[in-house]
C-alpha positions in Angstrom: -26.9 0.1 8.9 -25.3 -3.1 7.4 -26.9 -7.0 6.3 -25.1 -9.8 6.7 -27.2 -13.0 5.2 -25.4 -16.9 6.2 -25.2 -19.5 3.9 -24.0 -22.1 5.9 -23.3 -24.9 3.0 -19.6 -26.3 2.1 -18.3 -28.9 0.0 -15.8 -30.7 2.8 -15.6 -29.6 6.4 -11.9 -27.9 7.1 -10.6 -28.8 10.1 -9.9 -25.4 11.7 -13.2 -23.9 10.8 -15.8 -22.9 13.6 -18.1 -21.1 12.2 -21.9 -23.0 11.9 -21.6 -24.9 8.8 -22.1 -28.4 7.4 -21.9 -30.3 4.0 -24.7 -29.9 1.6 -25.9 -33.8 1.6 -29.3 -33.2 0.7 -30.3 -30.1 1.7 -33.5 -28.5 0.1 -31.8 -25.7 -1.3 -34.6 -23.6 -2.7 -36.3 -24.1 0.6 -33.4 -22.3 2.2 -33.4 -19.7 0.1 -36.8 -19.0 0.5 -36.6 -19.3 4.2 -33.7 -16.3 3.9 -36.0 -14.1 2.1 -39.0 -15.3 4.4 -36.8 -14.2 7.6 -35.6 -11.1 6.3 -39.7 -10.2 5.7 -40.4 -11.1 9.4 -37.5 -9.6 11.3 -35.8 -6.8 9.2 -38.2 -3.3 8.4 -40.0 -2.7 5.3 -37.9 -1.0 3.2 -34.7 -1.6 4.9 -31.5 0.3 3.4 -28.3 -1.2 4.1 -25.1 0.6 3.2 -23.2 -2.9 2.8 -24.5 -6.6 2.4 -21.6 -9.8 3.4 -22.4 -13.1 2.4 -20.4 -15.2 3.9 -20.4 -19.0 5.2 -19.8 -21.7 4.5 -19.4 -21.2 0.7 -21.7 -18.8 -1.0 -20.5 -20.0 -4.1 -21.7 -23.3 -4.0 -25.1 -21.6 -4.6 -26.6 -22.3 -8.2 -27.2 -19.5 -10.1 -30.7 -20.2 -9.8 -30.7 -20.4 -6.3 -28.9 -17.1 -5.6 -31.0 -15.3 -8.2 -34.5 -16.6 -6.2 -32.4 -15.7 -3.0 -31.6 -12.0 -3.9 -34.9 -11.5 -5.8 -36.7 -12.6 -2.3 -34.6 -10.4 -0.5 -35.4 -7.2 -2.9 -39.0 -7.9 -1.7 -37.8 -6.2 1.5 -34.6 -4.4 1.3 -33.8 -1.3 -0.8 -30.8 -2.4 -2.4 -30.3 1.3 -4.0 -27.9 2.5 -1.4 -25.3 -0.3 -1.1 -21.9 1.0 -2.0 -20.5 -2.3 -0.9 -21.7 -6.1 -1.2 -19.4 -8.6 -0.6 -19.6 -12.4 -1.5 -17.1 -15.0 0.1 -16.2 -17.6 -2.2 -13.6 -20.2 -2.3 -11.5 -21.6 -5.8 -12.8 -24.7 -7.3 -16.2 -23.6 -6.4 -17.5 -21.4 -9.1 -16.8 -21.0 -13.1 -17.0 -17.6 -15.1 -20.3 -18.0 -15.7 -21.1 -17.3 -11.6 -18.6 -14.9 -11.3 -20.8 -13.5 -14.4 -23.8 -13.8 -12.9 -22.2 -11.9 -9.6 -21.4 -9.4 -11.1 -24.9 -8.7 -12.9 -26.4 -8.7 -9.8 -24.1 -5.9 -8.5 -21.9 -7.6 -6.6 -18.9 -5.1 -6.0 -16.3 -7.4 -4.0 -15.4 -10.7 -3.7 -13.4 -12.6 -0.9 -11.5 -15.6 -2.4 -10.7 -18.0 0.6 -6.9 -19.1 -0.6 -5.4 -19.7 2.5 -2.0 -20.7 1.1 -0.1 -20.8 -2.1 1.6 -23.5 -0.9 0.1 -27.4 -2.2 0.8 -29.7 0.9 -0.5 -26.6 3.4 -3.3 -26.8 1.6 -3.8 -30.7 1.9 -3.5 -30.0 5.6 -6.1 -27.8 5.8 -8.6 -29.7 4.0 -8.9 -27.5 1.2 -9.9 -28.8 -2.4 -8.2 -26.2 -4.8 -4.8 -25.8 -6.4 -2.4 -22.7 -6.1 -3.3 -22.8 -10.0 -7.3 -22.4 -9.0 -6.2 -19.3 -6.9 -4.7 -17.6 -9.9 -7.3 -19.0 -12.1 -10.5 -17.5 -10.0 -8.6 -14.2 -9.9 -8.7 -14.0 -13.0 -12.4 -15.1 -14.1 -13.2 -12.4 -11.5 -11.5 -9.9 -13.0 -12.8 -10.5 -16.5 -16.0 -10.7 -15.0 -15.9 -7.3 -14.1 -15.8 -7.5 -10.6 -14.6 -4.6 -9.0 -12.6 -6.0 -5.9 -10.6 -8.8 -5.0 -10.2 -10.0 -1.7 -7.4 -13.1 -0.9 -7.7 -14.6 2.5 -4.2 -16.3 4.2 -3.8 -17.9 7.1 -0.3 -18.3 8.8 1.2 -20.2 11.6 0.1 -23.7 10.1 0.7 -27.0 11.4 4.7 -27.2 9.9 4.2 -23.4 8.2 7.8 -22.2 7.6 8.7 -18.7 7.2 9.8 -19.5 3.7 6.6 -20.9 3.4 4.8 -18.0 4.0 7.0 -15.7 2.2 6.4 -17.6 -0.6 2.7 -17.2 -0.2 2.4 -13.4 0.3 4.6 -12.9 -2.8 2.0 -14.9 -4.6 -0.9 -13.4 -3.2 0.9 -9.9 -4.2 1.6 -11.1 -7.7 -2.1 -11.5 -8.7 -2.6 -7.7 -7.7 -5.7 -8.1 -5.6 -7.3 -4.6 -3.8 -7.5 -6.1 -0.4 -5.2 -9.3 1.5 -6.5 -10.4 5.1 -3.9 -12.7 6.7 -4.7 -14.7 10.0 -3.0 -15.7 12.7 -4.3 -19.9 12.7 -5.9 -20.2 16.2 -6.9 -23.9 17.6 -10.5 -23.0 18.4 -12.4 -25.8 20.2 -15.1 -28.0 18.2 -12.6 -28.2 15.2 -10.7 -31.3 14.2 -7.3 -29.1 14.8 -7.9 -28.9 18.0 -8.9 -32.6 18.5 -5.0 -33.0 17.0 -3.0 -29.6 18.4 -4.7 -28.7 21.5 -5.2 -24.9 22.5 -2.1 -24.1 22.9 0.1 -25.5 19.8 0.9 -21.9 18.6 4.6 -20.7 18.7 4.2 -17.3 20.0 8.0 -16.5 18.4 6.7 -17.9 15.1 3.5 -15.9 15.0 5.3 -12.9 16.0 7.3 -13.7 13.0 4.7 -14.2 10.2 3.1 -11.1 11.3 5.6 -9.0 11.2 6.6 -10.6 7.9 3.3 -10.1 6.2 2.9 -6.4 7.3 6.5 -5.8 5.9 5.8 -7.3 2.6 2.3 -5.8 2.3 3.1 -2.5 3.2 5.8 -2.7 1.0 3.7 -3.5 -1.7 1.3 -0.4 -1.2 -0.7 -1.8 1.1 -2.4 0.0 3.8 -2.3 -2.2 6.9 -5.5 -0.6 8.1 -6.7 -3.5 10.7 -4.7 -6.2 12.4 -5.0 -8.6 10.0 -6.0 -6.5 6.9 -4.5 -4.9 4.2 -5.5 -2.5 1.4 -5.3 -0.4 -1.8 -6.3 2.7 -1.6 -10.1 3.2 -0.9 -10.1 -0.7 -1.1 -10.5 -1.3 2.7 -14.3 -3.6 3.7 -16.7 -1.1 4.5 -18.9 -4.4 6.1 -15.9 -5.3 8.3 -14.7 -1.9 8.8 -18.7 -1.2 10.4 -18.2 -4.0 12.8 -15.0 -3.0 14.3 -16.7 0.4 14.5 -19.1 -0.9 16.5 -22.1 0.0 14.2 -25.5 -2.2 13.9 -26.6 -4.4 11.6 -28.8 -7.1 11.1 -28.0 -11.1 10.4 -30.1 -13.7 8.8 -29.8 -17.2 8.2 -28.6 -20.2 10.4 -25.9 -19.2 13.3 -26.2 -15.8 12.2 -25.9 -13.2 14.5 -26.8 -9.2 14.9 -26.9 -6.4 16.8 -29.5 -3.6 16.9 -29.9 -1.0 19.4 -28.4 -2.4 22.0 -29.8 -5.9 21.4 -27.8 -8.6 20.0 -29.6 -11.7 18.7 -28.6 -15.1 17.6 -30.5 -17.5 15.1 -30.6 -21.0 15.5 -27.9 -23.5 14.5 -30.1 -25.6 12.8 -30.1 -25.0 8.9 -33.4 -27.9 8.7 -35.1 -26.6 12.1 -34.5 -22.7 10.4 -36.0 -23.5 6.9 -38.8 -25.6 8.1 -40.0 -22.4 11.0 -39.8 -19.9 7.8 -41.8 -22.5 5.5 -44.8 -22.5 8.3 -44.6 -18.7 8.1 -42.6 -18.2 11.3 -39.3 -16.7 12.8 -36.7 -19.7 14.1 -35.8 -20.2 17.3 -33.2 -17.3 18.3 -31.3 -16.1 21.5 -30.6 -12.3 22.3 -29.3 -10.4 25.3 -29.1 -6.5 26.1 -25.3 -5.3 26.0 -25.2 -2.8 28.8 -23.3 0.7 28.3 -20.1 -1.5 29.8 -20.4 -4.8 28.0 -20.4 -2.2 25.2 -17.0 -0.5 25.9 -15.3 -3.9 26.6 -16.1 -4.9 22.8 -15.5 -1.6 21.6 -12.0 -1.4 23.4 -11.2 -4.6 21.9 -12.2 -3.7 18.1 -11.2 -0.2 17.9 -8.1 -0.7 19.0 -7.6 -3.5 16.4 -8.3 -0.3 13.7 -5.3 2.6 12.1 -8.4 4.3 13.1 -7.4 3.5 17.2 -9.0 4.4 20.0 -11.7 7.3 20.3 -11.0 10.0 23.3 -14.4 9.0 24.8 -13.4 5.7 25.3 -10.5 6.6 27.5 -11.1 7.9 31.2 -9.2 9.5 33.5 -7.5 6.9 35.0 -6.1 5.3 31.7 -4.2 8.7 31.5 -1.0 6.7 33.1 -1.2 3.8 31.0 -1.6 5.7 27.6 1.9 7.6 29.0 3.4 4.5 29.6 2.2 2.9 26.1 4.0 5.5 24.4 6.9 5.8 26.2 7.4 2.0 25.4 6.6 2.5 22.0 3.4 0.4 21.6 1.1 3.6 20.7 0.9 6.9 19.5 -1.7 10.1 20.7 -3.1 11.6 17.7 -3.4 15.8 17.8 -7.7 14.8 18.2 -6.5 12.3 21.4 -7.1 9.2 19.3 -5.2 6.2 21.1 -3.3 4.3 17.8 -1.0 1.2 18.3 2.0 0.9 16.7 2.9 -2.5 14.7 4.6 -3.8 18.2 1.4 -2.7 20.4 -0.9 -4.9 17.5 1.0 -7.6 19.0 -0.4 -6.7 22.3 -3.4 -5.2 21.2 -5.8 -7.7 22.9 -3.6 -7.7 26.4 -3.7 -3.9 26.0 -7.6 -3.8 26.2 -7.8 -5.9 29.3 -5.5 -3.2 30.8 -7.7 -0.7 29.6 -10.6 -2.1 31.4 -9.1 -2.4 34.5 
């Protein structure tokens, strides 16, 4: 079982984000907090045990240190923290100072995800982001001398006027500061974000993201890096257990604004409402939520389209008889392999495909 606790907060609203989120103005902080710890009370078991814990946003870092230390005490109230052999903590340059990544790392925080984006100073303009390539290299560091155990740098490619020499630029950074783990993503123009107010849905070069991807799995592998998911990359034993459990398929429970999770078969989704969330939890009860039941063939569609996303592939009990064809034509084109156990594996040209693959698959 996994956690996975929203903070919602940012300093400036990036204009390809869509995840629930929204400026701090004057947010009652310590109310939120409390609410966190409130909901995990009311909706998680006594005694919960979670192998992994995310926080992610938003910014988690904008958090004071007082804040996040009346956040994870509440939280202690109800979950056994004693088996987590990974938490993560997302966190973006600019946003914290050694004395936070300090603090993290007394509290036990084993990995943190550094939201770079790009190396490059006018990319980062364009995204909206407030930090330096300087601040990337500078974080790094107060991480590591924190004594934080693992380093995650996020990229993002195929941006508004991206070049290749752009990005090539940026993964040779990104491998220069020696981090365990790089994720790179593929820019999409989701709706609700100011990108795609100014791009549309479709302003992706499919030639220039074929490209990047190929680039960025070339380099990283290169330097030791195990391209383990699409658009991750890691050391050895350095993969994200938390993310690694969602592409699995496994359960876990959310908390927080927008948050979702899935438990037994049930997936649920909180409210997007940070003030409507805190004040329910203040008056002692759950926010508003939504859930629905994901039947046994809602559940293979997902788990088609994660596994297969894996170097783990696609288990033998998610095939059927009838895909028996298409797996023979998949390798005979060279998009996947048949492990000795029948596991279904893309190669790095079936990735490409991977999410037109699982459609196939379901027909």
């Amino acid at each position: 079982m996994h956690l996975y606790v929203h903070i919602p907060f940012c300093l400036r609203i990036c204009p390809y984000c869509a995840f629930y989120k929204h400026m701090l103005g004057r947010s009652d902080l310590e109310g939120f907090v409390r609410a966190v710890a409130q909901e995990a009370k009311l909706r998680l078991p006594q005694g919960y045990a979670p192998q992994t814990i995310y926080f992610g946003g938003g910014t988690p870092s904008l958090l004071s240190p007082k804040h996040l230390d009346i956040l994870v005490e509440g939280l202690k109230e109800t979950v056994d923290f004693s088996h987590v052999k990974e938490w993560s903590f997302e966190s973006n340059p600019a946003t914290f100072t050694a004395a936070k990544a300090e603090q993290w790392a007394r509290l036990g925080i084993t990995r943190v995800s550094l939201g770079a984006q790009s190396f490059e100073p006018e990319l980062l303009k364009t995204l909206g982001r407030t930090h330096t390539p300087q601040q990337i290299e500078q974080s790094v560091a107060m991480l590591r001398t924190a004594g934080i155990p693992q380093v995650n740098i996020d990229l993002m490619f195929s941006l508004p006027g991206q070049t290749l020499n752009q990005w090539r630029h940026t993964l040779e950074c990104a491998v220069s500061q020696s981090p365990d783990h790089i994720s790179t993503y593929n820019l999409t123009y989701e709706e609700d974000t100011a990108f795609f107010e100014a791009f549309g849905a479709d302003a992706n070069d499919e030639d220039t993201d074929v490209a990047m991807f190929t680039m960025a799995d070339e380099i990283l592998t290169g330097a030791g890096y195990r391209h383990y998911e699409i658009s991750n990359f890691a050391r050895d034993g350095k993969i994200s257990h938390h993310n690694l459990a969602c592409w699995r398929g496994e359960d876990y429970y959310g908390l927080g604004p927008g948050a979702y999770g899935t438990i037994c078969g049930t997936r649920y989704r909180n409210t997007e409402d940070t003030a409507a969330y805190t004040a329910a939890l203040k008056a002692g009860r759950m926010p508003e939520f939504t859930q629905e039941t994901i039947t046994p063939a809602d559940r293979r569609t997902e788990l088609l389209g994660l596994r297969l996303r894996t170097d783990e592939g696609l288990p033998p009990e998610l095939l059927r008889e009838q895909d028996a064809g298409l797996v023979d034509m998949l390798q005979q084109e060279g998009l996947a392999t048949l492990t000795a156990d029948g596991r279904l594996l893309l190669t790095l040209q079936g990735r490409l495909l991977a999410d037109e693959i699982a459609v196939q698959l379901l027909a």
